[in-house]
C-alpha positions in Angstrom: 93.8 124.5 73.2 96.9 122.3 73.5 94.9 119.4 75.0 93.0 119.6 71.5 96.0 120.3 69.4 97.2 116.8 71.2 93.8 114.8 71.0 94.1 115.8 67.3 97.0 114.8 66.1 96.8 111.3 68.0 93.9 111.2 65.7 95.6 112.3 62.4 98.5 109.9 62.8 95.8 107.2 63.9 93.8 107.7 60.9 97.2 108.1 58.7 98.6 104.4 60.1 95.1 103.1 59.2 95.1 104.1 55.3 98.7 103.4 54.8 97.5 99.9 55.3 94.3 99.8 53.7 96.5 101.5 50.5 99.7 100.7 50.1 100.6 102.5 47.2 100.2 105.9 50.0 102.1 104.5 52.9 105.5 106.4 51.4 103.7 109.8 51.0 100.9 109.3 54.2 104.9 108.2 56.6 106.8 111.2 54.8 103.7 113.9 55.4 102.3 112.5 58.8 103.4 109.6 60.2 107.4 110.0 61.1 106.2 113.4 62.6 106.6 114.2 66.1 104.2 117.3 66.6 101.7 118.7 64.3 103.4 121.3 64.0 106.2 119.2 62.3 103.9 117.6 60.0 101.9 120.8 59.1 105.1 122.7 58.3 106.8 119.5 56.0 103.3 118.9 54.4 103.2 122.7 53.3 106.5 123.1 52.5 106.5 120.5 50.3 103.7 122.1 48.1 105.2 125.1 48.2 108.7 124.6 47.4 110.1 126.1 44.2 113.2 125.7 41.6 114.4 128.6 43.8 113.5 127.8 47.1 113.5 124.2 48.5 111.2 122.4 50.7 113.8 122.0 53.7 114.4 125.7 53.4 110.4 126.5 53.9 109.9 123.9 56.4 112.4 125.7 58.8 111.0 129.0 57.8 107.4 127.7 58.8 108.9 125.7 61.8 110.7 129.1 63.2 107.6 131.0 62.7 105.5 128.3 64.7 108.5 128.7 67.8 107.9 132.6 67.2 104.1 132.6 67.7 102.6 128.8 69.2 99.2 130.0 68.2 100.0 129.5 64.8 99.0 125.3 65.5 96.0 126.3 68.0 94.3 128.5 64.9 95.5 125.6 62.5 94.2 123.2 65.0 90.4 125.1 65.3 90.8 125.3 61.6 90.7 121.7 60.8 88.5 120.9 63.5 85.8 123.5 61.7 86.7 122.1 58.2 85.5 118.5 60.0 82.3 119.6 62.0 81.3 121.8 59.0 82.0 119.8 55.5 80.0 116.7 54.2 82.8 116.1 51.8 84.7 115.3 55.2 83.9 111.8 56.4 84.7 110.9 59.7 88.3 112.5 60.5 90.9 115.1 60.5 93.6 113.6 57.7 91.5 114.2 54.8 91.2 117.8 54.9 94.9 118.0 56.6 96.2 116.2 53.3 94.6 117.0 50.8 92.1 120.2 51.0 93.4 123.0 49.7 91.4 125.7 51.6 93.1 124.2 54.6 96.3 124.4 52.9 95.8 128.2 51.7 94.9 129.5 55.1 97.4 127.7 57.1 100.3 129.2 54.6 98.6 132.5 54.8 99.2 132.3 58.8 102.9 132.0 58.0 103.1 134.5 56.1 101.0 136.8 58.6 103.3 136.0 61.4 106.3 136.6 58.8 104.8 140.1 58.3 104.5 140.7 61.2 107.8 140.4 61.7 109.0 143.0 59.4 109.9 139.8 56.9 107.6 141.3 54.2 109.4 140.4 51.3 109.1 136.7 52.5 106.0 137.3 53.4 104.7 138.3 49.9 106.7 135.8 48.5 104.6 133.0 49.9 101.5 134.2 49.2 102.3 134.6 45.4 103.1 130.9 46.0 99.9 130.3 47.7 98.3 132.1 45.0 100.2 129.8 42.1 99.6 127.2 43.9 96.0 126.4 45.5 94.4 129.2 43.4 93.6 131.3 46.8 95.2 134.7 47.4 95.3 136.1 50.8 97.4 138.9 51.8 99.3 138.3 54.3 98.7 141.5 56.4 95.2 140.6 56.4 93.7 139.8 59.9 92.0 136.5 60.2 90.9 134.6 63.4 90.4 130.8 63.8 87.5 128.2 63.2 88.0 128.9 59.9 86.5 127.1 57.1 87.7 127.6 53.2 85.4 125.4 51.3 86.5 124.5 47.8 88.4 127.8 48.2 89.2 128.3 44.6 89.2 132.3 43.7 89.0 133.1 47.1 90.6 137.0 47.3 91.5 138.6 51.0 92.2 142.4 50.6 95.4 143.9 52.7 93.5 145.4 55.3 90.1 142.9 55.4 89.3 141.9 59.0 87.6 138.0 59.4 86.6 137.1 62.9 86.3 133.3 64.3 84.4 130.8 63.3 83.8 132.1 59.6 83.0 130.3 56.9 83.3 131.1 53.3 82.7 129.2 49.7 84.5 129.5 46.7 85.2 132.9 44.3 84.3 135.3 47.3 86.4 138.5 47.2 86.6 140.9 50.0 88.6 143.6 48.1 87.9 147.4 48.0 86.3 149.6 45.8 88.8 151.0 43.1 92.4 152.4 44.1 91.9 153.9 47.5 94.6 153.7 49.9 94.0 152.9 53.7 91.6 151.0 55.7 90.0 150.2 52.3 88.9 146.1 52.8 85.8 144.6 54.4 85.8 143.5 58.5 83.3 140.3 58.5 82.6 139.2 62.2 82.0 135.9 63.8 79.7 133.5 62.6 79.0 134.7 59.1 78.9 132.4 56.4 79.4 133.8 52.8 78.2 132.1 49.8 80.1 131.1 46.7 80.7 133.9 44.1 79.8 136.4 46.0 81.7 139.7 46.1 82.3 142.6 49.3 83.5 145.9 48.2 84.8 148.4 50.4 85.8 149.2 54.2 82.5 148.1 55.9 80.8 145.9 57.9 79.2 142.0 57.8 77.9 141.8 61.3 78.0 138.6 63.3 76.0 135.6 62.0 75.3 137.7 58.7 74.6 135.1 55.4 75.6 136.3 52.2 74.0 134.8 49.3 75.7 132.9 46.0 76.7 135.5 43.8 75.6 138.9 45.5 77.6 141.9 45.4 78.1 143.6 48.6 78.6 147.3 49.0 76.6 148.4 52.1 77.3 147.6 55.5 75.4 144.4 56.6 73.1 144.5 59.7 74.3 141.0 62.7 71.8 138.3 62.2 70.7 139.5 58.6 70.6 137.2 55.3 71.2 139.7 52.5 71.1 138.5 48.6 71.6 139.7 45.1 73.1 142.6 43.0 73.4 144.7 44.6 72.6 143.1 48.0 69.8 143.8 49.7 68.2 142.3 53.4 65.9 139.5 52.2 65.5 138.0 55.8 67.3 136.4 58.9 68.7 133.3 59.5 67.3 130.9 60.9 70.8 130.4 63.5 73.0 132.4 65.5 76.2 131.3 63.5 75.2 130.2 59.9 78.9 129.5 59.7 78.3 126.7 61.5 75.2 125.6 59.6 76.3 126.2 56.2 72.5 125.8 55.1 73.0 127.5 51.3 68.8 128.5 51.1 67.9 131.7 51.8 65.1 131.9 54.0 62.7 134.9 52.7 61.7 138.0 55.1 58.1 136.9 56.6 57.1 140.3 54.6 57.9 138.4 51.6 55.8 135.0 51.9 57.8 131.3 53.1 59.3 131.2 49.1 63.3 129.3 49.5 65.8 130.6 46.7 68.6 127.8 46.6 71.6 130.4 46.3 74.4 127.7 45.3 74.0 124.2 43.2 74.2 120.9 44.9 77.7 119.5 44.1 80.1 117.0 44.9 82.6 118.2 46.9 86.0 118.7 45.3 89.1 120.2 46.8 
């Protein structure tokens, strides 16, 4: 992973150099957020820092926060790292390289402060912990608690509304749209969150109740609520959310093909589950 974390960032400051000459008016802020950087992991933690700084605490004072928590645990950059390199491979609204989404895309931005605040947790540094991810919250519109367990190839698309319970589980190479909540069912205590496993891809608006399970390369449909466990490999759809087929892929993560592809029981119809829209971070 570090050979990627290094092929990377030679290609974010690359790109960075490029538009501070093509636009002038961004060469201060593309320098100050990328450019002067040493490691990504400089650049990462200044960039976020700066977004999240408050009246009462500065951006110098996060920056070393995030830059002690990325000494404490280095795979910190190799999930931020596969994170970016997912939001690239998986988003049309990403053309052609890695500074876009590192700049300005705000499901990046989320997850990569939720990763600080999940190793800060870790650490017994809760109150910090919860601290940024009100921030996050305030800030990007996405709240993800920081004790929640979340692996890397992550993408966050749009992100806005997004709601990660305490004790939800997300495996690699996930990807999930805008206003999806895994939360739990009412005011249980305990494992109470929903574990979704590689591959799946869940669609915008949809909803997952409770302490069970979205098997691997699972597809949630725009809008469905989810209260039943979900079979690996099963496309599931509307309210409440039933099995309406399979995908046609292993990982619809990776696909991020928003149809939903009818059982063969059910004839060859397509439902569209989300609206064709212009990306917007």
């Amino acid at each position: 992973m570090s050979n990627l974390k290094r092929k990377i960032w030679r290609h974010l400051r690359t790109e960075a150099e490029d538009e501070a000459a093509r636009e002038p008016i961004l060469a201060s802020f593309l320098y100050a957020a990328v450019i002067n950087h040493r490691t990504f992991e400089e650049a990462l933690s200044f960039h976020l820092a700066a977004k999240l700084a408050s009246a009462t605490i500065h951006a110098i004072t996060l920056r070393d926060v995030m830059m002690n928590a990325h000494a404490a645990n280095p795979e910190i950059a190799n999930d931020a790292v596969a994170d970016l390199r997912a939001v690239h491979e998986r988003d049309p609204a990403c053309r052609g390289g890695y500074a876009t989404p590192f700049l300005y895309f705000k499901g990046y931005h989320a997850l990569q402060s939720y990763r600080v605040a999940h190793q800060l947790w870790k650490s017994g540094r809760q109150s910090l912990a919860l601290h940024l991810q009100s921030r996050m919250s305030e800030v990007f519109a996405v709240d993800i608690h920081p004790a929640a367990r979340i692996g890397r190839g992550i993408l966050l698309d749009h992100a806005t509304g997004v709601v990660v319970g305490e004790t939800a589980v997300i495996e690699d190479d996930v990807s999930l749209l805008h206003e999806v909540t895994l939360g739990g069912t009412g005011k249980e205590t305990g494992d109470r969150h929903p574990k979704v496993r590689r591959g799946v891809m869940i669609s915008a608006g949809a909803k997952i109740f409770g302490n069970i399970e979205i098997g691997a390369g699972a597809k949630i449909g725009g809008g469905s609520v989810v209260l039943q466990s979900v079979p690996p490999h099963t496309t599931v759809a509307g309210v409440p959310a039933r099995p309406v087929g399979k995908p046609n892929v292993s990982q619809p993560a990776k696909d991020m093909d928003q149809h939903i592809e009818a059982d063969s029981t059910r004839g060859t119809s397509r439902i569209r589950t989300a609206p064709e829209a212009c990306h917007k971070h």
